[in-house]
TIGUZA-586527 format. One record per residue: residue number from 1; residue in three letters; x, y, z of N, C-alpha, C in turn. Coordinates in steps of 0.001 Angstrom, whole numbers, plus 524288, in hexadecimal, padded with zeros to 5 digits. Each point is the difference from the previous one (the first is absolute). Example, Ala and Ser with C-alpha at 12.3 -4.5 7.8 and 13.67 -1.06 7.14 Angstrom:
NODE num residu   n.X   n.Y   n.Z  ca.X  ca.Y  ca.Z   c.X   c.Y   c.Z
NODE   1    ALA 83386 7E9C6 81E78 7FC86 804A6 80000 80384 804B0 80000
NODE   2    SER 7FEA2 8041A 7FD30 80334 804A6 8003C 7FCFE 80442 802DA
//
This chain:
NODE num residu   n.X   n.Y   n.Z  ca.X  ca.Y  ca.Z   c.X   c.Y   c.Z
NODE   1    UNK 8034F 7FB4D 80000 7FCB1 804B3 80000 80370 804E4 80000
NODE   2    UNK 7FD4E 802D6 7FD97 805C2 80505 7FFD8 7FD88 805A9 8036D
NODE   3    UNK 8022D 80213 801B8 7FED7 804AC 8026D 7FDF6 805CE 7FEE4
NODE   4    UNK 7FE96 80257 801AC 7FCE0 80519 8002C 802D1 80214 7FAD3
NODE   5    UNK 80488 800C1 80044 8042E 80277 7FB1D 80133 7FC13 7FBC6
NODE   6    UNK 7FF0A 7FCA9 7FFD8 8036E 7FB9B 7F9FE 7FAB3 7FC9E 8000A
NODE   7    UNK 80032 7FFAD 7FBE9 7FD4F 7F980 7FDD2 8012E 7FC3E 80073
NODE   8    UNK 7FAE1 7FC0C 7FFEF 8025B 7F9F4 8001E 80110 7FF14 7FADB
NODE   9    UNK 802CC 7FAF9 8008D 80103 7FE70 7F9A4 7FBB7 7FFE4 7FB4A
NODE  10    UNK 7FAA1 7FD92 8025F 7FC7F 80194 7FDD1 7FC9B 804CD 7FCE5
NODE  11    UNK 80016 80356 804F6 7FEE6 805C6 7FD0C 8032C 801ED 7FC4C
NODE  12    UNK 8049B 7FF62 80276 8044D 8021C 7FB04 7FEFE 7FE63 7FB3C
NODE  13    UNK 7FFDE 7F9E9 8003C 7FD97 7FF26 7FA67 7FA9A 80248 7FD82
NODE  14    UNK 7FC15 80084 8036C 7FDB2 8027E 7FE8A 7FE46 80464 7FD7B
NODE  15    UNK 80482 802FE 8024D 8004D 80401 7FF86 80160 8016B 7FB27
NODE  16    UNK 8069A 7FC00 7FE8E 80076 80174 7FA4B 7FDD6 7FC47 7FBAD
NODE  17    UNK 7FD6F 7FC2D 801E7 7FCA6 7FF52 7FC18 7F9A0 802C0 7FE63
NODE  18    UNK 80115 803DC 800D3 7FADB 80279 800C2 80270 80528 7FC26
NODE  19    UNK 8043F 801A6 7FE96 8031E 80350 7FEF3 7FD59 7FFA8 7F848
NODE  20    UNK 80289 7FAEB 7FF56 7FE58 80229 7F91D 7FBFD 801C5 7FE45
NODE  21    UNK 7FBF8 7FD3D 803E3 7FBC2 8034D 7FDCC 7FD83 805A1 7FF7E
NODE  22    UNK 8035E 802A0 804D1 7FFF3 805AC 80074 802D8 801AC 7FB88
NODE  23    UNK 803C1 7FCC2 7FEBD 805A7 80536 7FC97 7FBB7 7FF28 7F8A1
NODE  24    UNK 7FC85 7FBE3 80119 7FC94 7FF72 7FBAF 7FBAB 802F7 7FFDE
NODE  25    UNK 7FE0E 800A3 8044D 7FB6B 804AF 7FE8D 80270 805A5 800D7
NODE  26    UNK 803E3 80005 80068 8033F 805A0 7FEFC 801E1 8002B 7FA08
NODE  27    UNK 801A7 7FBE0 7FE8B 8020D 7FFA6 7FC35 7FAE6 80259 7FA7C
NODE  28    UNK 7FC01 7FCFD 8013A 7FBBA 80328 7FCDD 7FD71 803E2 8013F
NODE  29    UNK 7FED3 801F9 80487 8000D 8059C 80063 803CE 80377 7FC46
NODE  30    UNK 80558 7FE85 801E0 80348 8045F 7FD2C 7FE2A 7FFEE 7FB6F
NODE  31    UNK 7FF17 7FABF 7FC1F 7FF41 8006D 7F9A6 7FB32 80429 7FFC3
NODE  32    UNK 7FC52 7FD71 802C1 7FBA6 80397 7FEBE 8013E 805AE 7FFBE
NODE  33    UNK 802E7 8020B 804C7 7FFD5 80442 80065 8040C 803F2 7FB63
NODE  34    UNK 80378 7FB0A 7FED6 802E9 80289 7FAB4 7FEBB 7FF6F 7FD14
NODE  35    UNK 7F9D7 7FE6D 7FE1B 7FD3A 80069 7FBC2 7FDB4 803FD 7FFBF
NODE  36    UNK 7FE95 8015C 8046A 7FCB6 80449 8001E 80292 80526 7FDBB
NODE  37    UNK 804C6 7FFF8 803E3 805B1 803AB 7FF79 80081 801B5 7F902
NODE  38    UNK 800A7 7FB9E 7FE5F 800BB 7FF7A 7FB04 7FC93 80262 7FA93
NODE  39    UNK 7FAB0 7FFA4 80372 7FB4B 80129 7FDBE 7FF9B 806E3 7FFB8
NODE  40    UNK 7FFDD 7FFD5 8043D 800B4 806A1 801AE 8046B 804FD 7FE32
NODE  41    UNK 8059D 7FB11 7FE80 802D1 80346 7FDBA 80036 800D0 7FA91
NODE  42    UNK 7FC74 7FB55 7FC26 7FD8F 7FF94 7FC62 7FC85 80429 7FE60
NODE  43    UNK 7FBF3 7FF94 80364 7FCB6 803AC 7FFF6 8013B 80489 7FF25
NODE  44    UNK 803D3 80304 802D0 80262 80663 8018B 800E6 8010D 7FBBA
NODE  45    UNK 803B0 7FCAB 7FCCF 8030B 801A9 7FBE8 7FB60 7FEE8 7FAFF
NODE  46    UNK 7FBFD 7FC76 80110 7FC94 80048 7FA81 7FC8F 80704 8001B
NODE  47    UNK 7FE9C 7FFDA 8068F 7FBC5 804BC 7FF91 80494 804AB 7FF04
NODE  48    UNK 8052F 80124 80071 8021A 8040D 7FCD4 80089 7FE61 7FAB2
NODE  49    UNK 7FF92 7FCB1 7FE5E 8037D 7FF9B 7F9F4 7F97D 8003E 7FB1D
NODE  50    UNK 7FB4D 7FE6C 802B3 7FBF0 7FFEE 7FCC7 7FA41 803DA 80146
NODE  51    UNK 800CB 802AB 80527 7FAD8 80120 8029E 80226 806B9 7FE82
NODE  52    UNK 7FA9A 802F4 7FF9E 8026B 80622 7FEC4 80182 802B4 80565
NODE  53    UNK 80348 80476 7FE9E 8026B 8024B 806FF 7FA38 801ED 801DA
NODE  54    UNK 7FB43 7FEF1 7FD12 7FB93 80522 8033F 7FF39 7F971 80637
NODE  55    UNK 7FFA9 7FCB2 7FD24 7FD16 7F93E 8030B 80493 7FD96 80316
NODE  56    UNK 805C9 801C8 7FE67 8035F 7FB47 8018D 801A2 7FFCD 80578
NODE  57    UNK 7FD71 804B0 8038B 80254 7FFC5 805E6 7FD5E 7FCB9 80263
NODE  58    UNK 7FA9A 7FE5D 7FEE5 7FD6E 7FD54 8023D 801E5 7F8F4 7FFA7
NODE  59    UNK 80007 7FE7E 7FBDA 80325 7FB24 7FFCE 80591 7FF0D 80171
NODE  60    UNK 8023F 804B2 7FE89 806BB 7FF73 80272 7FF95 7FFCF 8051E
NODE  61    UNK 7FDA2 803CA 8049E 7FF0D 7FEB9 803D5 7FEA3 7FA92 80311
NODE  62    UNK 7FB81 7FE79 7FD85 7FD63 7FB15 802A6 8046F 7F95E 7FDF6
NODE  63    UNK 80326 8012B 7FD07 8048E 7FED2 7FE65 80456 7FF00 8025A
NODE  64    UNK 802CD 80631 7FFA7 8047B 7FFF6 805AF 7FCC8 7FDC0 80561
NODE  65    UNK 7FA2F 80100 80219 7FEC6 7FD75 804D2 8003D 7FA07 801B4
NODE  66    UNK 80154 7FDEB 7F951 7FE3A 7FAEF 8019D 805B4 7FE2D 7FF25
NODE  67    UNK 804A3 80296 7FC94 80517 7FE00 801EB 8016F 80235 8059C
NODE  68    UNK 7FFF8 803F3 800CF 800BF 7FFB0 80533 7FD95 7FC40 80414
NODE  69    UNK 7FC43 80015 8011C 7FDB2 7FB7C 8029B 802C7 7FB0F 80052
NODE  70    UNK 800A9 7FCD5 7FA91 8018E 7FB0C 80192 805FE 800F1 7FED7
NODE  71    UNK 8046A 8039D 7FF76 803C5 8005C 7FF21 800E6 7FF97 80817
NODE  72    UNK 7FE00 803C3 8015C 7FFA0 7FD85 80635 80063 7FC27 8030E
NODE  73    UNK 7F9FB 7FE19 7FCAE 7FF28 7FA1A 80271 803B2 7FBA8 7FCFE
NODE  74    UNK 802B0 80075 7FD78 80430 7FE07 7FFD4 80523 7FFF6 80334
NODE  75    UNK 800B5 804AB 8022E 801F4 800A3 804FC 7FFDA 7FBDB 80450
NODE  76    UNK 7FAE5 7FFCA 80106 7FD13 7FC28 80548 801A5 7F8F7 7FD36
NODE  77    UNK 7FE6D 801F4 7FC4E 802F9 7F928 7FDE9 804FB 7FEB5 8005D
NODE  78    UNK 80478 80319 7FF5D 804BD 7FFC4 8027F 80051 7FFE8 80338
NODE  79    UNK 7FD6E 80314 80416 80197 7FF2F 80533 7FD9D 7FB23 80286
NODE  80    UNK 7FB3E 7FF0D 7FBD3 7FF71 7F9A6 802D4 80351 7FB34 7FDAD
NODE  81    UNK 8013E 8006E 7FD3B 804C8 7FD43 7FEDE 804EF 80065 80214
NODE  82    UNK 801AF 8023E 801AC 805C3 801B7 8051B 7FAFD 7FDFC 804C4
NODE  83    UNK 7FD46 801C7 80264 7FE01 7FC9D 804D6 80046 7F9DC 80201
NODE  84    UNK 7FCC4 7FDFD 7F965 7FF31 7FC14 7FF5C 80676 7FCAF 8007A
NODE  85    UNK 80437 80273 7FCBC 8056E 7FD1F 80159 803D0 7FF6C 8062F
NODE  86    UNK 7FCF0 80607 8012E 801AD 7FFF9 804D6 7FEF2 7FC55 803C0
NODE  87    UNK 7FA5A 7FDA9 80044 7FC5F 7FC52 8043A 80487 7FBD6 7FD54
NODE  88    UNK 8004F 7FEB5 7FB20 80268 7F8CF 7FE58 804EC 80138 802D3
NODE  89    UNK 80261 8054A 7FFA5 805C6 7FF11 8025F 80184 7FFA2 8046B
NODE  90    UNK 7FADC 8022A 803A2 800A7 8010B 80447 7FDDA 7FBB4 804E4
NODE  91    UNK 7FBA5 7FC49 7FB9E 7FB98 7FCC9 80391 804F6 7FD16 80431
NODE  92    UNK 80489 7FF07 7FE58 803DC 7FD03 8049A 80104 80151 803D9
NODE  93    UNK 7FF97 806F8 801B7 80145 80089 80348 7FED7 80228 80528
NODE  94    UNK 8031D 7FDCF 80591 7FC97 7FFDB 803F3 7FCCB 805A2 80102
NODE  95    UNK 80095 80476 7FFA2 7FED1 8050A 800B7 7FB6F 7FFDE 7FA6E
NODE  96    UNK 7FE16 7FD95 7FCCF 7FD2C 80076 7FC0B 7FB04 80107 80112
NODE  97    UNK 7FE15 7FF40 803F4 7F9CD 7FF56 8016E 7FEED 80509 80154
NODE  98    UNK 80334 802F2 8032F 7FD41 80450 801EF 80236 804BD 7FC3F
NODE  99    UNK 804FB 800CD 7FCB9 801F1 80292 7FB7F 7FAE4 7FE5B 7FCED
NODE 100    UNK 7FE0A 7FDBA 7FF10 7FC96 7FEDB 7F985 7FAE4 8032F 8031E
NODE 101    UNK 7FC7F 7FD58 80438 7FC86 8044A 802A3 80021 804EC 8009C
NODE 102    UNK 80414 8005F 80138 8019C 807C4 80226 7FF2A 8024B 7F83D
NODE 103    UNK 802B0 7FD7E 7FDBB 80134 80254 7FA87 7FBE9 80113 7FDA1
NODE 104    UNK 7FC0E 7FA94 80021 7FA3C 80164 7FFAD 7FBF1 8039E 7FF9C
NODE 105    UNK 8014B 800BB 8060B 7FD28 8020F 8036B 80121 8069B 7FE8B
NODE 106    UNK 80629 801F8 7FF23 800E0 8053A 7FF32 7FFD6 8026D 7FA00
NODE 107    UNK 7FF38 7FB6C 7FCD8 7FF22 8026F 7FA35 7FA4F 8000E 7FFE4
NODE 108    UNK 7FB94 7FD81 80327 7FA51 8009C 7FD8A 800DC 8057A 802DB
NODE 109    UNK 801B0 800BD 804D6 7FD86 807AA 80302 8039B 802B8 7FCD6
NODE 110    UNK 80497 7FE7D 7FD1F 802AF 804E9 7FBF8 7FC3F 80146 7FCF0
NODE 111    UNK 7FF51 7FA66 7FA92 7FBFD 8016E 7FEC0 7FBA4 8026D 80012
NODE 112    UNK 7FCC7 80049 80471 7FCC1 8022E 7FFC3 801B4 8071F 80157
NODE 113    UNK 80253 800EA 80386 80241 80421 7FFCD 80390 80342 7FC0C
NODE 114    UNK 801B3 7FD25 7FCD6 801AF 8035E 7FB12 7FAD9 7FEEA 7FB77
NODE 115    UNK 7FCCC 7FDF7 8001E 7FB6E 8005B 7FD12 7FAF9 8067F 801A6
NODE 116    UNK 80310 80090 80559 7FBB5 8041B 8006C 803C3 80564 7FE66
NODE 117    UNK 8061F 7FFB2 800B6 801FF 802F1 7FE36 7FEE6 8009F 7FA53
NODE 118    UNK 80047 7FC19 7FDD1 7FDD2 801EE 7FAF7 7FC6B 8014B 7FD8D
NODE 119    UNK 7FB7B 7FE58 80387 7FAC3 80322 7FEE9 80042 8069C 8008C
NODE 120    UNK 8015D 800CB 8062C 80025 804A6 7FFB8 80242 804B1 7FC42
NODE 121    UNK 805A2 7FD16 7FDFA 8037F 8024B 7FAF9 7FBE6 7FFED 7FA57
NODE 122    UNK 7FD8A 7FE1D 80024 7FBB7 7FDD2 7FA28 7FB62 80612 7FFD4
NODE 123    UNK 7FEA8 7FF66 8066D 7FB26 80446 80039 804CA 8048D 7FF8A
NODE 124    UNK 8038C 7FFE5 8013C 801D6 80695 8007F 8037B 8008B 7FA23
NODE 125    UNK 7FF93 7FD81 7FD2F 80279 80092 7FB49 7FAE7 800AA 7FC89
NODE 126    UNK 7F8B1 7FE02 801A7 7FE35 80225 7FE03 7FD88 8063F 80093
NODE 127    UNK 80006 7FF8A 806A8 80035 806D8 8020D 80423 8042D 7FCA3
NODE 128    UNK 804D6 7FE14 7FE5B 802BC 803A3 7FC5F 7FE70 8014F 7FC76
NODE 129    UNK 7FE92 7FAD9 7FC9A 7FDB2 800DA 7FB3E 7FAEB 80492 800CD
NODE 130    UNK 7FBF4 8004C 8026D 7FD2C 803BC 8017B 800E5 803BF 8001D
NODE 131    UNK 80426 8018B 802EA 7FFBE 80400 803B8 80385 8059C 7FCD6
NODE 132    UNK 80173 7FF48 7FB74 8016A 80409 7FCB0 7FB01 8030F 7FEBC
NODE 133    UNK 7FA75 7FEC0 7FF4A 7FCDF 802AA 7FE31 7FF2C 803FA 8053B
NODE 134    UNK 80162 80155 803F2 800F7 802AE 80357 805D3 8042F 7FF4C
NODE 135    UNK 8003B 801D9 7FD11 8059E 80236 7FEBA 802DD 80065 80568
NODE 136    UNK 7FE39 8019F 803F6 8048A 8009D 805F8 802DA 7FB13 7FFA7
NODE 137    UNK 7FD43 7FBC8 7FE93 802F9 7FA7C 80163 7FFAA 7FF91 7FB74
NODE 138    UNK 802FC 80161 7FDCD 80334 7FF1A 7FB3F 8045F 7FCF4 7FF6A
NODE 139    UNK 80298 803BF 80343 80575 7FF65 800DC 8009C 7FAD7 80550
NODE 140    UNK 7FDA0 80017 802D5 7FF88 7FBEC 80398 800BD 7FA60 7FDC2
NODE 141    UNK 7FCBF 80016 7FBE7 7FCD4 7F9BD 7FD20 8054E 7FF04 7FD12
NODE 142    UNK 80380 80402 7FCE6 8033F 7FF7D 7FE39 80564 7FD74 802E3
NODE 143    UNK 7FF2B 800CC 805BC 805B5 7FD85 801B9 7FC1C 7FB11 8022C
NODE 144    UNK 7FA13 7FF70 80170 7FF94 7FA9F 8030F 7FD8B 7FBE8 7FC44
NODE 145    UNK 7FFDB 8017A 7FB02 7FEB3 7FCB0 7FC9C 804FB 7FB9A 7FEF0
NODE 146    UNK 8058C 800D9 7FE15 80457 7FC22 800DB 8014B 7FF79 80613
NODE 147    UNK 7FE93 80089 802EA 801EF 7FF34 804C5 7FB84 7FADF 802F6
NODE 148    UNK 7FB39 80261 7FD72 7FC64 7F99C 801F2 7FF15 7FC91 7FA75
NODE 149    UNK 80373 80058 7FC20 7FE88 7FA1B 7FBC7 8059F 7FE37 80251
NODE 150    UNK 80369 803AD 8008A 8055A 7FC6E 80240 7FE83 7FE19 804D4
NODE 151    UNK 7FC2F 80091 803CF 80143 7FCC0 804C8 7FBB9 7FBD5 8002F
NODE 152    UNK 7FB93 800C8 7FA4C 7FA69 7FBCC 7FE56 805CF 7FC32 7FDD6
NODE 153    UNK 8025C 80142 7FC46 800B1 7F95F 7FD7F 803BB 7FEDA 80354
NODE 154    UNK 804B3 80237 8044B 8039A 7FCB6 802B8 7FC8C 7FCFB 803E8
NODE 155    UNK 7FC37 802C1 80097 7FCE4 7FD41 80541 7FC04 7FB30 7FDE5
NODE 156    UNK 7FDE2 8028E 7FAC7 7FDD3 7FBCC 7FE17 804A4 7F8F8 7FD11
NODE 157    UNK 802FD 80201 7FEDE 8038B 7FCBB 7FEB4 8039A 7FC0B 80673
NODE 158    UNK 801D3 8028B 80236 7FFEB 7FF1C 8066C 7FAA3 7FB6D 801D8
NODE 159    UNK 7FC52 801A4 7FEAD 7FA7B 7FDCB 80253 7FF0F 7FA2C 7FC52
NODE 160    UNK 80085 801FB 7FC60 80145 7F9CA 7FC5C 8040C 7FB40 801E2
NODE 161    UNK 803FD 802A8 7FFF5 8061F 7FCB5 801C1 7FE11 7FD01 805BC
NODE 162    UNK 7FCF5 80444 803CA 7FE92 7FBBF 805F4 7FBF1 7FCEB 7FE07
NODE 163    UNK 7FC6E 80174 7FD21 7FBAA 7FD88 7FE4D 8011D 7F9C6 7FE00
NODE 164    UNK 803B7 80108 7FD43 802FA 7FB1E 7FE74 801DF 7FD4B 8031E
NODE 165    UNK 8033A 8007B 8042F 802DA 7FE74 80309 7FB93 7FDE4 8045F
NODE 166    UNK 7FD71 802B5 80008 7FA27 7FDD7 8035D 7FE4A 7FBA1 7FF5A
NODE 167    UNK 7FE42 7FFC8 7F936 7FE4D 7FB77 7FC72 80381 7FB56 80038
NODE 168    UNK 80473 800AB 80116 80498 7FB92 7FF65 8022B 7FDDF 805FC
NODE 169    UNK 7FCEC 802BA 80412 80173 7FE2F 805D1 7FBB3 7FDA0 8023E
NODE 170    UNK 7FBDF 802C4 7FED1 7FC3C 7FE7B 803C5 7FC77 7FAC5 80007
NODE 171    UNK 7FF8F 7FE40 7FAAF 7FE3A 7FBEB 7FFCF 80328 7FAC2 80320
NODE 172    UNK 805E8 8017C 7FF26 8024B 7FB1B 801E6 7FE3B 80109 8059A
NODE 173    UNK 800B3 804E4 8046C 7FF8B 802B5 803DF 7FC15 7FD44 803A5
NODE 174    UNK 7FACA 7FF7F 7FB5B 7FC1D 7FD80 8017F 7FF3D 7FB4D 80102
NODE 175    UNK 802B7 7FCD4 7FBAE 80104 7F95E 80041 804AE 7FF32 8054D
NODE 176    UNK 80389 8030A 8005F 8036D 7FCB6 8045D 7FC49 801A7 80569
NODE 177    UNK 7FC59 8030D 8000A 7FE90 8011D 80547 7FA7A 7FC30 8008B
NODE 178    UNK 7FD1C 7FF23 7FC34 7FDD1 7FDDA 7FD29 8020A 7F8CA 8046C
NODE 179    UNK 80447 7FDC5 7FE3F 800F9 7FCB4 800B7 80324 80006 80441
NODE 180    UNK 8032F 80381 80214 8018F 7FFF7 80681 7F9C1 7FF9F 8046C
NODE 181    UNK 7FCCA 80224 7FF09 7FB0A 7FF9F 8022A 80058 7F9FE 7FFAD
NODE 182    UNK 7FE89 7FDBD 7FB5A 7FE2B 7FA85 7FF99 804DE 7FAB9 80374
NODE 183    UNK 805B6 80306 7FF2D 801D9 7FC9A 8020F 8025D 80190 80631
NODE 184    UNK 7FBD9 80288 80283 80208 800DF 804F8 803AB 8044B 80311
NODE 185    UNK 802A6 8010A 7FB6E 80362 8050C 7FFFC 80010 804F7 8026F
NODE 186    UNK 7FA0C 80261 7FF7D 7FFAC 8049A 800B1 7F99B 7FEA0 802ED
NODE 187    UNK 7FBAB 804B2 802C4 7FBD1 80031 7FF1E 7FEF5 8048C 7FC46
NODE 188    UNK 7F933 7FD56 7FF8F 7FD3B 802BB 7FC2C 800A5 8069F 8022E
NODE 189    UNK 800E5 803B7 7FD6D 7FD85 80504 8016D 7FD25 80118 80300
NODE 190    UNK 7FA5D 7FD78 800AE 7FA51 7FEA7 8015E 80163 7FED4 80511
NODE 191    UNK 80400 7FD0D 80169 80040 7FD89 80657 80465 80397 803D9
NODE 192    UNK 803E2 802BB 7FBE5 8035D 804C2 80421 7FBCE 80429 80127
NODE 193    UNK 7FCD5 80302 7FB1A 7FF13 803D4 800DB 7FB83 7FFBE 8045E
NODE 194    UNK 7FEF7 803BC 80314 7FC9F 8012B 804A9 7FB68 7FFB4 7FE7B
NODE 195    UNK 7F9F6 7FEE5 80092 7FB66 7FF64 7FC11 80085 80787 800FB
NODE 196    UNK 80026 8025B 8040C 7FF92 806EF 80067 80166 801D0 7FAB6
NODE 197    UNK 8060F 7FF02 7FF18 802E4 8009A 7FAA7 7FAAD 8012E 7FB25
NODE 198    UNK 7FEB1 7FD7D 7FFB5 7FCED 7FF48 7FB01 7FAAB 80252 80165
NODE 199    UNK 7FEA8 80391 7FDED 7FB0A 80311 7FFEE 7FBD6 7FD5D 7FBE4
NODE 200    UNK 7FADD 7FEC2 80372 7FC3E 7FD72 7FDBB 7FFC5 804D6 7FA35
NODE 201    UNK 7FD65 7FB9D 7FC0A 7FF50 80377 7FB84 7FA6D 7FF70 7FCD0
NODE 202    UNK 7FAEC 803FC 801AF 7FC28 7FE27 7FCDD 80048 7FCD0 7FB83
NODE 203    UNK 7FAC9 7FB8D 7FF60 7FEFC 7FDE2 7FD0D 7FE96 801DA 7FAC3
NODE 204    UNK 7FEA2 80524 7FEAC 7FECA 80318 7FA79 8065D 801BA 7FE07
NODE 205    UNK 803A2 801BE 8052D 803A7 802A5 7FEF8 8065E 7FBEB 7FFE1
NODE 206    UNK 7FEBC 7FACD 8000A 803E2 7FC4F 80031 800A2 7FE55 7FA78
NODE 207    UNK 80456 80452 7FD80 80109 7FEFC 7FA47 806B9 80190 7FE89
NODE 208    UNK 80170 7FAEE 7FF8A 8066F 80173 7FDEB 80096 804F7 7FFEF
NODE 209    UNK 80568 80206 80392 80283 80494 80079 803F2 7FFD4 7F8EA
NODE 210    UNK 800C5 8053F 7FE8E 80394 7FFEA 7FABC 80311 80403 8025B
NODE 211    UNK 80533 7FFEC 7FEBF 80332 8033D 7FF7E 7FE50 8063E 7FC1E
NODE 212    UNK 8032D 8037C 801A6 7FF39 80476 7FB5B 80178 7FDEA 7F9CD
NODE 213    UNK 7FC3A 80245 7FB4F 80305 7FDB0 7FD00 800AA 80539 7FC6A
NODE 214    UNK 804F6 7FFA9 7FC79 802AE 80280 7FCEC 7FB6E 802F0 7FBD5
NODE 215    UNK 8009D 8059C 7FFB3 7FB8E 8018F 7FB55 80016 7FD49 7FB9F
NODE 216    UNK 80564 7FDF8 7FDD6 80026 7FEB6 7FBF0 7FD54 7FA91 80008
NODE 217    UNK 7FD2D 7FCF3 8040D 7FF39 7FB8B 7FF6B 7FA13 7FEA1 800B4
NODE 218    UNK 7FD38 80386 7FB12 7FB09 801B7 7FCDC 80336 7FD61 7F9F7
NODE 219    UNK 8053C 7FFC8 7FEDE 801C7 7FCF8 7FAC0 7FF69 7FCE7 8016A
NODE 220    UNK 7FFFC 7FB9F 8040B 8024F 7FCF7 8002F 7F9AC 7FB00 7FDAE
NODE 221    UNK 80123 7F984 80042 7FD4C 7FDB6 7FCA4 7FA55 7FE8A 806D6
NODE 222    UNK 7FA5C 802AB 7FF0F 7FF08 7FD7C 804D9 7FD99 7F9A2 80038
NODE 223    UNK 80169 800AC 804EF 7FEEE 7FA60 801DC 7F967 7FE3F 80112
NODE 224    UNK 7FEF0 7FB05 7FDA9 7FA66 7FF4D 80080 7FD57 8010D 80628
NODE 225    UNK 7FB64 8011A 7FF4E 7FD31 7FEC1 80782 7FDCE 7FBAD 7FFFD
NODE 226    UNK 80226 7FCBE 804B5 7FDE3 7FC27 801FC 7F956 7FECB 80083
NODE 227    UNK 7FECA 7FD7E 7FC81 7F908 8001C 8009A 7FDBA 7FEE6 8043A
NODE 228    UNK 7FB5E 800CE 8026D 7FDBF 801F0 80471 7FDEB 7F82C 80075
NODE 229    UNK 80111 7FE98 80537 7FC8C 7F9E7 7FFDB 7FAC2 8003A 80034
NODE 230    UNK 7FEDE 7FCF4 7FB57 7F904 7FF95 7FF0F 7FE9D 7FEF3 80545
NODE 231    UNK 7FA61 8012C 80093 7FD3F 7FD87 80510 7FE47 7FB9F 7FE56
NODE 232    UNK 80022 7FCD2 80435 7FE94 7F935 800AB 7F957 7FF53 7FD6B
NODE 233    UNK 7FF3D 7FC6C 7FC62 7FC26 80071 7FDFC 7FBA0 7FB05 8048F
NODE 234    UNK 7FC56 800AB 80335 7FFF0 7FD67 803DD 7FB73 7F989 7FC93
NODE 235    UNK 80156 7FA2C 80029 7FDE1 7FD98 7FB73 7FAF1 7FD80 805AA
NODE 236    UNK 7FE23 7FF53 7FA52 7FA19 7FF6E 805D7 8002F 7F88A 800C8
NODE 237    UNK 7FD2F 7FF77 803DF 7FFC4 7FB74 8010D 7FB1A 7FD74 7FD27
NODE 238    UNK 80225 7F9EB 7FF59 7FD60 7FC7C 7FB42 7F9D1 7FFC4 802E3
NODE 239    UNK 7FC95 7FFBF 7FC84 7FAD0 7FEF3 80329 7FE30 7FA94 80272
NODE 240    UNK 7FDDC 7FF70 8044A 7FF02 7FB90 80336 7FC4E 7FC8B 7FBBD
NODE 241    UNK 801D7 7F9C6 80068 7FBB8 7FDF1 7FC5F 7FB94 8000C 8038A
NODE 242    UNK 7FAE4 800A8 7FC61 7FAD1 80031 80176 7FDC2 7FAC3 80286
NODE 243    UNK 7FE02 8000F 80429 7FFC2 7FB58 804FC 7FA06 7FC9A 7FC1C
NODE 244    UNK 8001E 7FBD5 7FF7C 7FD0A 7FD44 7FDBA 7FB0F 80035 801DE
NODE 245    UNK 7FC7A 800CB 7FCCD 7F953 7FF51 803A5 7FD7F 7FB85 80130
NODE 246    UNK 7FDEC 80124 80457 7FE02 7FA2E 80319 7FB2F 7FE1A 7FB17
//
């Protein structure tokens, strides 16, 4: 049995056999997303070379939005790929359990915290754009217009890279704790924490917490909703045979 910090021989294996299949659904993400990439830089250069200058900002725009976008999220795919090598290189060693948790654990709150930095940089780069039709802030919009797209894409680019690194820790994160629970190792969460700890949570209002998410991630592809469970259709009972007459 292995301890609070290392794996048993088992998990370990587990662990990296559980590995290709991540570096495979990364692996098609990225294509997709360099299709898209591809598409978009396609695009830019068709809507200058065939569309007239009165129409072409509108397509060049929605264009550059969509290489930017997945030129990003290509970003997050690298960085889940360096994660993902890191866990195979690292699953040996004794300090591995609580390094892979902590790592986890501090790229989803980066993430989310450089995602709001970049929201805020998004609204105030569109407040610039505005704010010339006010001639006083003229000159204002003019120095904070490069000063918040430079701190939207480092922050937005930043927010990708943990995002990734998120994607490439946490799942394993989950399976070794996952299976220290099962093999004795550790307790559940559920049995340290105090029942006080945990604040009852109405029944209307008990709905998955989400992180902040990135403005830009209105591009992104959405995910279906889970359909609502039919109600039980209730089947009636067979009728009694009719009692014979005397």
């Amino acid at each position: 049995m292995a301890s609070a910090d290392a794996l048993s021989t088992s998990t370990q294996k587990a662990v990296l056999e559980q590995l290709p299949a991540q570096h495979q659904d990364n692996k098609k993400s990225a294509q997709r997303r360099a299709g898209f990439l591809a598409a978009g830089v396609v695009g830019f250069i068709a809507a200058h070379a065939f569309l007239p200058v009165a129409v072409v900002a509108i397509p060049s725009f929605v264009a550059a939005i969509v290489v930017g976008v997945n030129a990003f999220r290509l970003v997050s795919n690298a960085a889940r790929t360096l994660a993902l090598m890191g866990v195979k290189k690292d699953a040996g060693n004794s300090d591995f359990v609580p390094k892979l948790k902590q790592k986890a654990g501090k790229a989803l709150e980066r993430a989310t915290k450089l995602n709001k930095i970049s929201n805020i940089a998004f609204f105030t780069i569109i407040g610039a754009i505005v704010a010339p039709a006010i001639p006083l802030l003229a000159p204002l919009a003019a120095i904070v217009y490069p000063v918040a797209s430079a701190v939207m894409f480092a922050a937005w680019g930043a927010s990708e890279f943990t995002t990734g690194t998120a994607q490439g820790t946490k799942p394993t994160a989950k399976l070794v704790y996952d299976r220290q629970v099962a093999e004795g190792v550790i307790r559940p969460a559920e049995d340290i924490l105090p029942p006080a700890s945990v604040p009852a949570i109405p029944a209307h209002k008990a709905q998955p917490s989400t992180s902040p998410k990135s403005i830009f991630s209105i591009f992104s592809r959405k995910q279906p909703k889970p359909e609502a469970p039919k109600p039980a259709v209730p089947v009636a009972a067979p009728p009694l045979p009719a009692s014979p007459k005397p």
